[in-house]
VEXLO-364633 format. One record per atom (N, C-alpha, C, O, CB): x, y, z; residue in one letter. Coordinates in pm, whole numbers, padded with zeros to 5 digits, always signed. Glycine has a CB too. Layout:
N
XYZA/...
This chain:
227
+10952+14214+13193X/+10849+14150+13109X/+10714+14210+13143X/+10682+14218+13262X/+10848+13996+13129X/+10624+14259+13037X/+10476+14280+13044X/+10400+14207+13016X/+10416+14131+12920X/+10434+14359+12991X/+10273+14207+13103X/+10144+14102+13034X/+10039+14165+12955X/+10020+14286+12942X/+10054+14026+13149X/+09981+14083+12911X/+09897+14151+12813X/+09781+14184+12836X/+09712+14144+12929X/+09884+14095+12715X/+09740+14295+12714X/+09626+14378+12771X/+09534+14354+12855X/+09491+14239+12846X/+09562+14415+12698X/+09466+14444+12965X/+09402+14389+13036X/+09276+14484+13026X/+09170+14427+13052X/+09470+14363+13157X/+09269+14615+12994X/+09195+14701+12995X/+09149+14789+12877X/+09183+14906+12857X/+09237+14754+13075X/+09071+14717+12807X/+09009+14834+12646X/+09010+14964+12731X/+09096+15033+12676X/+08794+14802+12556X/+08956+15039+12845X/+08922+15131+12866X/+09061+15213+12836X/+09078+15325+12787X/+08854+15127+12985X/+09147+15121+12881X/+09279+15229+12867X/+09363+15267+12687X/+09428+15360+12638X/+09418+15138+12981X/+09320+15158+12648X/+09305+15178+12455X/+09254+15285+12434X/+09325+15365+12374X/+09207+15075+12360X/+09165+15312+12460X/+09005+15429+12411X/+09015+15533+12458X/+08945+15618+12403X/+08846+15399+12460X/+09099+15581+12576X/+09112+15701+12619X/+09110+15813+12530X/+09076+15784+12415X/+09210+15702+12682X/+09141+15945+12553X/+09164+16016+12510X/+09069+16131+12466X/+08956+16089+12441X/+09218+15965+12455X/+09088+16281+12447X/+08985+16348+12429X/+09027+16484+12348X/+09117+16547+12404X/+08921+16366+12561X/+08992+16524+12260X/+09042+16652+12183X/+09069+16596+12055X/+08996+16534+11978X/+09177+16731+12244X/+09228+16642+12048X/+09296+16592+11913X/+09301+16390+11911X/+09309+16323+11808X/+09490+16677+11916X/+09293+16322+12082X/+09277+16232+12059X/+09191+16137+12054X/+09213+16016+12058X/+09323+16222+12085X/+09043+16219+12039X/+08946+16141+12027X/+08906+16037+11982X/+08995+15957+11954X/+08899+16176+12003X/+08816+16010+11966X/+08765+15881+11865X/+08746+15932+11739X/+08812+15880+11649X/+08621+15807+11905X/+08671+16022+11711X/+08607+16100+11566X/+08788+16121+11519X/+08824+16057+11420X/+08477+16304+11599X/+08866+16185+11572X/+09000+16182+11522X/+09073+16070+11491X/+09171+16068+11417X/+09069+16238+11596X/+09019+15967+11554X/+09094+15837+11541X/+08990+15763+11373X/+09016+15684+11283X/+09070+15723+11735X/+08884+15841+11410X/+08823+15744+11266X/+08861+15852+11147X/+08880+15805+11035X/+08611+15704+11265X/+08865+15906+11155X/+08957+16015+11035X/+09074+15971+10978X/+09121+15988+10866X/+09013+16150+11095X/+09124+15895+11106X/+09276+15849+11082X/+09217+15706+10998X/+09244+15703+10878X/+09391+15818+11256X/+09172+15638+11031X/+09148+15483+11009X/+09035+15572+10827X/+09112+15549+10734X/+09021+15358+11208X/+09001+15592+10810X/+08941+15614+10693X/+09054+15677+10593X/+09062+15656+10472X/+08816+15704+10716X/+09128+15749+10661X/+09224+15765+10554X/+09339+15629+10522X/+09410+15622+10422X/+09304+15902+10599X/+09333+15527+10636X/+09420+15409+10612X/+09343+15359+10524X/+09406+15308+10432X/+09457+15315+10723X/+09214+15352+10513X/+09122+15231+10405X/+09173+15288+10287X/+09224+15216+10200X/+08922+15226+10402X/+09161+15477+10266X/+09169+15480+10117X/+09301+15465+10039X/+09318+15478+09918X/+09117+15600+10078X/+09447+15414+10195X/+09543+15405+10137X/+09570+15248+10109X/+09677+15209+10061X/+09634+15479+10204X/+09470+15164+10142X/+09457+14998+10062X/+09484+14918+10182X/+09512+14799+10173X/+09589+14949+09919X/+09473+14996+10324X/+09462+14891+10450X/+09352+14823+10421X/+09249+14881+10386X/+09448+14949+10599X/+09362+14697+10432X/+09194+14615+10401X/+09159+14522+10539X/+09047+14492+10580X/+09201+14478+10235X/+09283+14489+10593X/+09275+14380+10738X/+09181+14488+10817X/+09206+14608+10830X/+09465+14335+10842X/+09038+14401+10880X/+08976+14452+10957X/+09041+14468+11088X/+09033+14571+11155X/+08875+14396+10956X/+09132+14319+11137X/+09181+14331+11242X/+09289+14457+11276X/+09303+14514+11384X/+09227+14214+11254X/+09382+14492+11107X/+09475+14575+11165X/+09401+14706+11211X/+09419+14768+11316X/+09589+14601+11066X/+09331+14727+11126X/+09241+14866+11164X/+09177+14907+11285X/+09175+15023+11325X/+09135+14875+11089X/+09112+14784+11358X/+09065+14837+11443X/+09144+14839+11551X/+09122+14900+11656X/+08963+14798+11458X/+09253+14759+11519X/+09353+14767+11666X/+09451+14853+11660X/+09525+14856+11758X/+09430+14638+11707X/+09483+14956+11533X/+09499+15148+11495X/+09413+15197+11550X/+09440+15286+11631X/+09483+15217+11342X/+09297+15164+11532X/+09211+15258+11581X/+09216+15248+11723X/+09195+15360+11769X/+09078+15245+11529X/+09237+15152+11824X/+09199+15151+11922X/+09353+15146+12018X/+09361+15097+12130X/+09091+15043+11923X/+09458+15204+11949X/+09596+15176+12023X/+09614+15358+12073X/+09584+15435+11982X/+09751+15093+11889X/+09651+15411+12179X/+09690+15510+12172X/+09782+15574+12141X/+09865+15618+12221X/+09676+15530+12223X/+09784+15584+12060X/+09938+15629+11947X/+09996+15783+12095X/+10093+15781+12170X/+09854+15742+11681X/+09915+15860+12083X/+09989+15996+12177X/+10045+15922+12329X/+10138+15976+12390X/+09840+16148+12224X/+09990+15815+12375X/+10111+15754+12473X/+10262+15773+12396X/+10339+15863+12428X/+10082+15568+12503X/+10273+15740+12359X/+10433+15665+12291X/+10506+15818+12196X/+10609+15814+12128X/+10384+15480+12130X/+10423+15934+12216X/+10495+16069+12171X/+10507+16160+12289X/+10451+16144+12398X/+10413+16149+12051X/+10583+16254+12255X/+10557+16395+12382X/+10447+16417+12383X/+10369+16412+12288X/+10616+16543+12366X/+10422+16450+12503X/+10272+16554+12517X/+10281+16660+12413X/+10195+16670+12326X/+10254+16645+12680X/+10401+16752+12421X/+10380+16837+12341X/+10301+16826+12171X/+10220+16908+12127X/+10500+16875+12347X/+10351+16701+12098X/+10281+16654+11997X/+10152+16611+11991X/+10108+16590+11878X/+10333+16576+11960X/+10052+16586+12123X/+09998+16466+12122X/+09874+16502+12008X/+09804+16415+11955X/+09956+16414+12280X/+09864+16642+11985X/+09784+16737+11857X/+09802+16653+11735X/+09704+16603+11680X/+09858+16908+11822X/+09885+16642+11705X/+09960+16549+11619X/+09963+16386+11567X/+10012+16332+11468X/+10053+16563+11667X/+09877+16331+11695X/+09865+16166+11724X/+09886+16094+11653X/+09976+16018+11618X/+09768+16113+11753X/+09711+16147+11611X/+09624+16000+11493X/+09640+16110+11347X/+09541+16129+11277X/+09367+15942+11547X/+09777+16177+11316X/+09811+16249+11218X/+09839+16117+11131X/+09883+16023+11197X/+09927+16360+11247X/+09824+16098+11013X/+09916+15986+10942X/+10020+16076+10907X/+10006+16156+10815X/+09853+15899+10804X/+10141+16067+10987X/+10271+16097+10958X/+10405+16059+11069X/+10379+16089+11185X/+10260+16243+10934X/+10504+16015+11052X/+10592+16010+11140X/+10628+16179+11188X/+10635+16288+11132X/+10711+15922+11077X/+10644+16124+11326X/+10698+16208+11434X/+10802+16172+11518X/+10808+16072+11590X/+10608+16236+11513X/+10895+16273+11502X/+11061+16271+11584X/+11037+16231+11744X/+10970+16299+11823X/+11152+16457+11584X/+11090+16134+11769X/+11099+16082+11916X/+11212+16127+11986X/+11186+16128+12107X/+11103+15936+11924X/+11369+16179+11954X/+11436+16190+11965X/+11561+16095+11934X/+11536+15977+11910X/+11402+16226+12033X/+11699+16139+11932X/+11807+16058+11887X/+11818+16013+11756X/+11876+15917+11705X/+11813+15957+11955X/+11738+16120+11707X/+11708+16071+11475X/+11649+15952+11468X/+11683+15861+11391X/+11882+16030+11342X/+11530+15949+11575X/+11454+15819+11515X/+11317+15901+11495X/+11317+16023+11514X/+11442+15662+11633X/+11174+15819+11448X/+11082+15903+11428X/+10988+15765+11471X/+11039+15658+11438X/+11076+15991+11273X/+10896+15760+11520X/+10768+15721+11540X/+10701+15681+11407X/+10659+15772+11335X/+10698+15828+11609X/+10689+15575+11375X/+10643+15545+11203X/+10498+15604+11191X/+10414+15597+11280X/+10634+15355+11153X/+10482+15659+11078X/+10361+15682+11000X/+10245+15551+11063X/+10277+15432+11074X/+10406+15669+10812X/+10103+15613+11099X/+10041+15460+11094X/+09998+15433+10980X/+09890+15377+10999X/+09928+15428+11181X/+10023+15442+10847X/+09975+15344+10748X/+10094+15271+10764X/+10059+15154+10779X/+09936+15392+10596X/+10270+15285+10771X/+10313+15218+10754X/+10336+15093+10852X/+10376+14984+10810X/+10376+15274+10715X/+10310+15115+10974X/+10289+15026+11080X/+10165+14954+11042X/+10142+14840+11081X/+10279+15095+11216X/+10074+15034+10954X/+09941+14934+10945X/+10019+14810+10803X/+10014+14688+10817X/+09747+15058+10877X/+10065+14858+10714X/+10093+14810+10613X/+10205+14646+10641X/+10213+14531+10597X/+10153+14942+10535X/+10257+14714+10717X/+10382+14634+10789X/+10300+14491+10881X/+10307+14376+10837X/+10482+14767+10923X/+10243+14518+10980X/+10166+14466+11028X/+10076+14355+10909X/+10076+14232+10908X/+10103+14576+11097X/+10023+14425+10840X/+09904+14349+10757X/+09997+14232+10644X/+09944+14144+10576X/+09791+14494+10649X/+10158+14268+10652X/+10203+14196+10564X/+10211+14069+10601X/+10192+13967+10536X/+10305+14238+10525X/+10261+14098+10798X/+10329+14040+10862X/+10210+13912+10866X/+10233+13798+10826X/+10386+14121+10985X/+10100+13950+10915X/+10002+13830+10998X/+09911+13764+10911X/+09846+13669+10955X/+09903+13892+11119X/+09894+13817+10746X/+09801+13780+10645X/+09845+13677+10586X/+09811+13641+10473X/+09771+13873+10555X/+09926+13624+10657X/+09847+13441+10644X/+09865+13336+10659X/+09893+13230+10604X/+09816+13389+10560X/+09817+13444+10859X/+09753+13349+10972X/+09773+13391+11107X/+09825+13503+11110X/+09809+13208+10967X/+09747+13333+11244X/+09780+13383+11348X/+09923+13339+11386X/+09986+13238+11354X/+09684+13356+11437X/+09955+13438+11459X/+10127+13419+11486X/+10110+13430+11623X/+10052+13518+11685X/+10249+13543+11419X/+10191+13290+11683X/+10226+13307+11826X/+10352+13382+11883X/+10357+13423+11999X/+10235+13183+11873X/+10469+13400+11780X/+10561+13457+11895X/+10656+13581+11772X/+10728+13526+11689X/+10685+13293+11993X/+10651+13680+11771X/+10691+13777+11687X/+10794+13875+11764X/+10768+13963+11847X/+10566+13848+11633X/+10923+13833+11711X/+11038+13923+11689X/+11032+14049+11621X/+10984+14052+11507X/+11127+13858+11626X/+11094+14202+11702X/+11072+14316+11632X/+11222+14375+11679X/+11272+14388+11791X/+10923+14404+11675X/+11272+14405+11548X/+11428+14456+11569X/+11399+14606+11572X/+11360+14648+11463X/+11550+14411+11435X/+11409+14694+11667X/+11392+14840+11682X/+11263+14874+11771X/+11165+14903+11702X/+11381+14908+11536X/+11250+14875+11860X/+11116+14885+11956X/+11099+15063+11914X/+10995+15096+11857X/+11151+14835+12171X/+11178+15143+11938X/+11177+15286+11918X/+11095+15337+12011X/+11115+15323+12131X/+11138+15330+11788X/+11000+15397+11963X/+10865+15446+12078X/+10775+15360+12086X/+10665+15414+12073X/+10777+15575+12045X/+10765+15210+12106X/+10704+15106+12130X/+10541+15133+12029X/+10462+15040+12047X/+10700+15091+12305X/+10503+15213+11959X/+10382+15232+11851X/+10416+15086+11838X/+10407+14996+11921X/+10388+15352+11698X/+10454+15086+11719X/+10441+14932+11629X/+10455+14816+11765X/+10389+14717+11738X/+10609+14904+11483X/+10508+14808+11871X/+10485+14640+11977X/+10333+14676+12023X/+10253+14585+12046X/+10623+14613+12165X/+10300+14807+12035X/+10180+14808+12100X/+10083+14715+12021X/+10030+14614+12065X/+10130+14950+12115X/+10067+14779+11872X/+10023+14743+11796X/+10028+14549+11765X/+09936+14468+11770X/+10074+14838+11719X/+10136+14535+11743X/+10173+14380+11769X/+10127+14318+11860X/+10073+14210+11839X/+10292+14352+11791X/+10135+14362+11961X/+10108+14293+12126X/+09981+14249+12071X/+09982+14126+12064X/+10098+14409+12295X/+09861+14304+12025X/+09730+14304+12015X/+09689+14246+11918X/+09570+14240+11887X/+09681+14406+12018X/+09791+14190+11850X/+09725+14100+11700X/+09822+13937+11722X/+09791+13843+11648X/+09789+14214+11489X/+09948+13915+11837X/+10001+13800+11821X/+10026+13762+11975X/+10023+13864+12044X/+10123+13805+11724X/+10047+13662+12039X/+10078+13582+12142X/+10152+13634+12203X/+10133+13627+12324X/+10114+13474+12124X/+10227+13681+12174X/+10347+13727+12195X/+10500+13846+12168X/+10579+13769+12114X/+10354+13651+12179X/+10538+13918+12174X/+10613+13990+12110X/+10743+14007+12190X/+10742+14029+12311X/+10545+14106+12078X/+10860+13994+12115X/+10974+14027+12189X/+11102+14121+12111X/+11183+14081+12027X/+11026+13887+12235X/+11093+14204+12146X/+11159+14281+12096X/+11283+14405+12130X/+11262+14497+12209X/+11078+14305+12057X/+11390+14390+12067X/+11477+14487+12102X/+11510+14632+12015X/+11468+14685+11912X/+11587+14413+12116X/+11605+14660+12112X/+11648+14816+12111X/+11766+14875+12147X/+11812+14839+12255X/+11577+14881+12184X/+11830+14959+12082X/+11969+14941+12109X/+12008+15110+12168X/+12119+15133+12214X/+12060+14879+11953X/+11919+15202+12159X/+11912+15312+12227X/+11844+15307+12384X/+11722+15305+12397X/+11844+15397+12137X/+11939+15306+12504X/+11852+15283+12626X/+11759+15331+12649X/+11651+15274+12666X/+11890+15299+12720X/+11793+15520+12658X/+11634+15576+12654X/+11523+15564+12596X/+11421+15591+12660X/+11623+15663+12635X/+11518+15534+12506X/+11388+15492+12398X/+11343+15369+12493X/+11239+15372+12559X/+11440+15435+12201X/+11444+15248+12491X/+11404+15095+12531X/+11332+15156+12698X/+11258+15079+12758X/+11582+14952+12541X/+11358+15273+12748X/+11271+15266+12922X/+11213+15343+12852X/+11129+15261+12817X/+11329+15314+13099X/+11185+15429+12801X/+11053+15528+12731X/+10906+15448+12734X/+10800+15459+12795X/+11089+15565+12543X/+10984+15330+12592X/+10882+15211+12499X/+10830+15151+12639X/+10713+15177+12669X/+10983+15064+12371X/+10902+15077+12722X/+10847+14995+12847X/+10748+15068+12961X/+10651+15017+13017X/+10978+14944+12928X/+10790+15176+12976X/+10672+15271+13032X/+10562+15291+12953X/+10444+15280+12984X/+10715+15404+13060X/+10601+15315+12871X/+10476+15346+12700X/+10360+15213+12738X/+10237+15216+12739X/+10592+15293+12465X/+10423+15136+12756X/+10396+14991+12725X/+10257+14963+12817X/+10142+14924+12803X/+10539+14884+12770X/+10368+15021+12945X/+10281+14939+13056X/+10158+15047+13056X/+10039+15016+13050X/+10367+14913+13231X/+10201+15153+13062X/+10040+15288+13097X/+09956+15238+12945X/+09897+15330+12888X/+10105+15552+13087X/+09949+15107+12883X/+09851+15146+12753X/+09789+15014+12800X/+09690+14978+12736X/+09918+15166+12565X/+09848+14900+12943X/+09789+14799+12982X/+09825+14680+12889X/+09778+14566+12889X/+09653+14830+12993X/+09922+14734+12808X/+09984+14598+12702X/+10122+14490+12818X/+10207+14565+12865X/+10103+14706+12508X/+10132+14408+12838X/+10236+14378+12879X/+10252+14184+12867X/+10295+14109+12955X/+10238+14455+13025X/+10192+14141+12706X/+10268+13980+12675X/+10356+14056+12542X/+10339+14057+12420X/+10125+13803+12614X/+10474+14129+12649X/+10576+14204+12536X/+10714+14177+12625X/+10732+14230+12734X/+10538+14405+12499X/+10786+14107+12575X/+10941+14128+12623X/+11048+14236+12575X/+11064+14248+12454X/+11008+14009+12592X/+11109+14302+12649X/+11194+14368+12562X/+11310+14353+12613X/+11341+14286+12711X/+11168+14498+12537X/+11399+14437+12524X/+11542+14378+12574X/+11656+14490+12489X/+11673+14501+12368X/+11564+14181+12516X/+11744+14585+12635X/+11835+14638+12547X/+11962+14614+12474X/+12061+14665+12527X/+11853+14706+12587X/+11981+14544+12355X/+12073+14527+12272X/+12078+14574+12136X/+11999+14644+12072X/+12086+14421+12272X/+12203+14514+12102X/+12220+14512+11940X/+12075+14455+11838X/+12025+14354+11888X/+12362+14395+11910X/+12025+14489+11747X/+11926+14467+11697X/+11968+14346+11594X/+11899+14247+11570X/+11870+14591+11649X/+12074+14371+11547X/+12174+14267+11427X/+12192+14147+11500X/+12258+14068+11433X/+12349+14328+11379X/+12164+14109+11594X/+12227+13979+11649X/+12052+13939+11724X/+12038+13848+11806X/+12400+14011+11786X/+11939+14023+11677X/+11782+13919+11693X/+11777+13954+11906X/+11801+14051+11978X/+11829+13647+11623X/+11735+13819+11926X/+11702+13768+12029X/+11756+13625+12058X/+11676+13531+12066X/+11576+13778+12029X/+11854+13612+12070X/+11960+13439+12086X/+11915+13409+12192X/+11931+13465+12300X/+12149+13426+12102X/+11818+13260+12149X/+11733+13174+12240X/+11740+13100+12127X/+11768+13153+12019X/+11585+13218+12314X/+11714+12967+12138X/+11671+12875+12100X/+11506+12863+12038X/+11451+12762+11995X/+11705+12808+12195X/+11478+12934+12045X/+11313+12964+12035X/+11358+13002+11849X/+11459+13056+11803X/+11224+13142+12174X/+11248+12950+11789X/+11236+12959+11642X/+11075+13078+11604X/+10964+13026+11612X/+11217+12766+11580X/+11091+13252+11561X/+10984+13316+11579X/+10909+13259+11423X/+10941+13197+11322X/+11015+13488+11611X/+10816+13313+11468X/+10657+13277+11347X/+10688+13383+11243X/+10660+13368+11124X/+10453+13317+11426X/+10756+13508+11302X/+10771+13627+11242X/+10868+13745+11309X/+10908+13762+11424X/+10638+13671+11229X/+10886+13809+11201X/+11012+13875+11231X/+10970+14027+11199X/+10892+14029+11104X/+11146+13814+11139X/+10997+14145+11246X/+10951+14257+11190X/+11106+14353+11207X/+11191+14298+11277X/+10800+14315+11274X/+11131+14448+11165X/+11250+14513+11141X/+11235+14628+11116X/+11216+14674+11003X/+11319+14468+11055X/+11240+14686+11209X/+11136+14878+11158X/+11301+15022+11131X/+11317+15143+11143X/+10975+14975+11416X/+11385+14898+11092X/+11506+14996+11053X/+11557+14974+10901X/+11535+14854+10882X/+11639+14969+11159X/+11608+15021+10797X/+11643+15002+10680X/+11814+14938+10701X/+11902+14985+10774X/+11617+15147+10594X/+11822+14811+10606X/+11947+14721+10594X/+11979+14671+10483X/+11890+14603+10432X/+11947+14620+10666X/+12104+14681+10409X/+12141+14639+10279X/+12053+14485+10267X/+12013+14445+10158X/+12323+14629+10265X/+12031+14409+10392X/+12050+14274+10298X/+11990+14253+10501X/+12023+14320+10599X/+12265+14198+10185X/+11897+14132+10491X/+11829+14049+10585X/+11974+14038+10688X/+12050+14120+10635X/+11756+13887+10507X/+12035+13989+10786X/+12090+13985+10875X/+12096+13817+10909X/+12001+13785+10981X/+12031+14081+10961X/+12180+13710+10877X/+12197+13605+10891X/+12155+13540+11013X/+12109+13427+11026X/+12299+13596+10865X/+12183+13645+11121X/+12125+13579+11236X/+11985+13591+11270X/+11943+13524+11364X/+12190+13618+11342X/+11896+13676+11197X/+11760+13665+11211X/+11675+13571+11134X/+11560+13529+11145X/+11717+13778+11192X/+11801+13548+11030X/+11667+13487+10945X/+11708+13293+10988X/+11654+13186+10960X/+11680+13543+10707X/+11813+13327+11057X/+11846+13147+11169X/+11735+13159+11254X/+11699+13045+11284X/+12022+13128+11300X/+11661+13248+11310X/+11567+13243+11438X/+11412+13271+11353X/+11324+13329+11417X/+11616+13389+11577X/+11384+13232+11221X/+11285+13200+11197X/+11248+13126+11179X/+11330+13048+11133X/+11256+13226+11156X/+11095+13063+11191X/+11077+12915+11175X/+11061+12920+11038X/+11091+13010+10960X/+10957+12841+11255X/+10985+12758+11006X/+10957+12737+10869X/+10834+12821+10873X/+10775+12851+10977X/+10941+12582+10819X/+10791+12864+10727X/+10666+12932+10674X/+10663+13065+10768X/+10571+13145+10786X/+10519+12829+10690X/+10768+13061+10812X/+10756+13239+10900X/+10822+13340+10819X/+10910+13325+10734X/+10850+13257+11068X/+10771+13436+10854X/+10788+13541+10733X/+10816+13653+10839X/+10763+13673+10949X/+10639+13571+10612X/+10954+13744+10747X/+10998+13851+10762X/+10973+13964+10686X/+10971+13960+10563X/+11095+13833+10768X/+10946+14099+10774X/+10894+14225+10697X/+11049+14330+10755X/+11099+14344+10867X/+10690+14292+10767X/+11084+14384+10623X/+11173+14458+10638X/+11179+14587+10543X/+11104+14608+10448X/+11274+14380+10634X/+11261+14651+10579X/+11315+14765+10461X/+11455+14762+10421X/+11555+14784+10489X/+11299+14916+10510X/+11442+14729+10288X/+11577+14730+10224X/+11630+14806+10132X/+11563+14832+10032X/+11598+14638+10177X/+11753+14854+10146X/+11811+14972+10074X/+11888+14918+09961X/+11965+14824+09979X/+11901+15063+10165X/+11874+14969+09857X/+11953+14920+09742X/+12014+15062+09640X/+11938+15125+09567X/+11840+14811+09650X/+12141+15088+09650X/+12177+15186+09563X/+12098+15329+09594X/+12061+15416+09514X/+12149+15130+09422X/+12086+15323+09746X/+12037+15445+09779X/+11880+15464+09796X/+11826+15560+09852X/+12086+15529+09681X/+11809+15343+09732X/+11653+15380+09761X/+11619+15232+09843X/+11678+15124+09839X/+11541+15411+09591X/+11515+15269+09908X/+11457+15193+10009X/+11312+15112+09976X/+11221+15179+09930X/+11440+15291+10120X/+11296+15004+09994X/+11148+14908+09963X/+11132+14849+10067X/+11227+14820+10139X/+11141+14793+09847X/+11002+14818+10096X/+10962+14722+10213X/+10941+14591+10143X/+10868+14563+10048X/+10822+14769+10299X/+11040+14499+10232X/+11071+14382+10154X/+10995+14266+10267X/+11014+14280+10388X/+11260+14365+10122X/+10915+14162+10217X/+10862+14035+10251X/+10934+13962+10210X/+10957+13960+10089X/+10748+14001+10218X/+11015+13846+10328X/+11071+13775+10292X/+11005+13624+10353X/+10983+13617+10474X/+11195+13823+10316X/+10982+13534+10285X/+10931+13391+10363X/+11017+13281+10339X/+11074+13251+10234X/+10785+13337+10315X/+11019+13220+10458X/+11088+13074+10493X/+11014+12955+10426X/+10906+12912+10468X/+11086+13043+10662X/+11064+12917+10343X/+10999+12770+10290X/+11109+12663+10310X/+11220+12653+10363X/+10954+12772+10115X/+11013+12580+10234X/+11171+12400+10237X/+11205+12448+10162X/+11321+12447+10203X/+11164+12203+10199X/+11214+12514+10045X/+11318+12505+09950X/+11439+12631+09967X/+11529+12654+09886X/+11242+12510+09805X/+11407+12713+10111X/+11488+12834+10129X/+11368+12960+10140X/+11250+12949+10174X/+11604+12853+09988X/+11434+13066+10105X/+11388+13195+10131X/+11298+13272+10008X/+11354+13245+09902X/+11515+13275+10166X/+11222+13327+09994X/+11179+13406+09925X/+11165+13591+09935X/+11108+13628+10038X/+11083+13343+09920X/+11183+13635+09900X/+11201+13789+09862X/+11104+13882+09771X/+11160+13894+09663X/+11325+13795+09794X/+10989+13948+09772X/+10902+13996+09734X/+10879+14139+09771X/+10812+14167+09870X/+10823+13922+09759X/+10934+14230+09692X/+10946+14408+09691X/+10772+14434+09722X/+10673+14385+09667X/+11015+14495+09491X/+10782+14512+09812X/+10628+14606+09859X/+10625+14748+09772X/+10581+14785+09663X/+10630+14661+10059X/+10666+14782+09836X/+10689+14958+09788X/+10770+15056+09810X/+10834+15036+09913X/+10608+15030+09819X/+10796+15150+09761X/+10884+15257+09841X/+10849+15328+09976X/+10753+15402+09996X/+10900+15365+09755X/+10955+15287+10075X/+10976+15312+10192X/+11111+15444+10231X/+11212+15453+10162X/+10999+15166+10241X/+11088+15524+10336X/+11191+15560+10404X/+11218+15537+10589X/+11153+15566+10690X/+11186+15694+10364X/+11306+15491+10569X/+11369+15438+10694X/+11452+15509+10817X/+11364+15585+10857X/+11450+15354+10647X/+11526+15525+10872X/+11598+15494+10941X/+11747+15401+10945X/+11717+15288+10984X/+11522+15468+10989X/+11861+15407+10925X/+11942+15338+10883X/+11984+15167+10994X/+12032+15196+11103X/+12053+15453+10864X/+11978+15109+10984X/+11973+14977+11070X/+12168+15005+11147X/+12268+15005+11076X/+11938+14787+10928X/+12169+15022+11281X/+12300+15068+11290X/+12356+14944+11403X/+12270+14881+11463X/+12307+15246+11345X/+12480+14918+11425X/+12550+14813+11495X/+12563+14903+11629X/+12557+15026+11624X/+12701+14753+11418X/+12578+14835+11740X/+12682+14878+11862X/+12514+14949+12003X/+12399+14983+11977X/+12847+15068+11770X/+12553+14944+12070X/+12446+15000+12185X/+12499+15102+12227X/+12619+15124+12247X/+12413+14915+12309X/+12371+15198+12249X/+12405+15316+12362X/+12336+15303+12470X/+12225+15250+12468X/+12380+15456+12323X/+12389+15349+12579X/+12332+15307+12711X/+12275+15459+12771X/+12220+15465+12881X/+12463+15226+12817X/
C-alpha cells in the first residue's frame, strides 16, 4: 500500500523534453481537444508522465500519444486519460475509485490526485511492480494495488464511488458493476462488432444507464494472470 502525495517538488521535476514549457504544449493541445476540467489539467500537467515509460522514450513524455510499455500494452494517450478522468469525477468528488488495468500506473497517478483513494488491479506481474515503483518515486502512495484478474474487480465488501477500466470489453463485467455504489459511475471501453466507444455507465434506483462517448482504441480486456 502507498500514501499519498507528499511532495509537488517531485510532480514538477524534470528538464529538456520534460519540462514545463513541454508540459504546457501538452496541456494546450488537451484544451483544444475539449478538456475543460481545470482540475484534470493541471494535475496532467503536473503528473510526470516519463516516470511510468523507459528512459529511452522519456523524449516522447508529454507527446499526446500512447507509448508501448511492453507485453502489447501501451501507456494511454493523455487526452484519453484526461477525457476518462473528466468523465469519471464531473459530478463530484469521489472518495474511493476502482481501476481495472493499472498498466504503467499513468492513469492511478493521475487518479491518486483527484480522489481519496484508488485501488487498483493488474493482471501482468511485471507491469503491477513496474506501476508500484512508478508510484512510489512520483511520492503518490493513497493507491492500493493488487496482482489479479481484472474481471473479478476488487472482492471486499466496500461499495466504489467509481469504477475506471482502461481495457476494451464486450459488455460491463457483472462483478464490477455489484461493487458500485448508488450514483457511482463507470468509465469504460466497449467493443461492439469490431469497433470500440468509451462508454459511461451510471448506477441509479431505477438500474444502470449507458451513454456512448466516442471512438476509442483499446487493448482487449483478457481473463487469467501472468506472474
Amino acid at each position: 500500500m502507498l500514501e499519498k502525495q507528499s511532495n509537488n517538488e517531485q510532480l514538477h521535476a524534470g528538464i529538456g523534453m520534460t519540462s514545463a514549457r513541454t508540459r504546457d504544449r501538452l496541456i494546450d493541445r488537451l484544451k483544444q481537444r475539449g478538456i475543460q476540467s481545470s482540475h484534470v489539467l493541471e494535475t496532467i500537467r503536473n503528473t510526470p508522465r516519463h516516470l511510468f515509460i523507459e528512459e529511452a522514450m522519456a523524449h516522447k513524455a508529454y507527446e499526446d500519444t500512447a507509448l508501448p510499455i511492453g507485453f502489447d500494452q501501451t501507456i494511454s494517450q493523455p487526452y484519453i486519460v484526461a477525457r476518462m478522468t473528466e468523465l469519471l469525477i464531473q459530478a463530484g468528488p469521489l472518495r474511493t475509485v476502482l481501476e481495472v488495468g493499472t498498466g504503467s500506473g499513468y492513469q492511478t497517478a493521475v487518479l491518486a490526485q483527484l480522489v481519496d483513494r484508488v485501488f487498483s488491479v493488474e493482471r501482468i506481474g511485471a507491469l503491477h511492480q513496474r506501476a508500484a515503483a512508478a508510484l512510489q518515486q512520483a511520492g503518490l502512495s493513497n493507491v492500493n494495488l493488487r496482482h489479479t484478474d481484472g474481471n473479478t474487480g476488487w472482492p471486499t465488501t466496500m461499495k466504489f464511488d467509481g469504477i475506471m477500466v482502461t481495457a476494451a470489453s464486450k459488455s460491463l463485467p457483472k462483478s464490477l458493476t455489484s461493487q458500485l455504489a448508488m450514483n457511482g459511475r463507470v468509465v469504460i471501453p466497449v467493443e461492439q462488432e469490431g469497433e470500440q466507444a468509451l462508454c459511461l455507465v451510471r448506477r441509479t434506483e431505477s438500474g444502470f444507464t449507458h451513454e456512448l462517448i466516442e471512438p476509442v482504441h483499446f487493448v482487449p480486456m483478457l481473463k487469467g494472470v501472468i506472474d
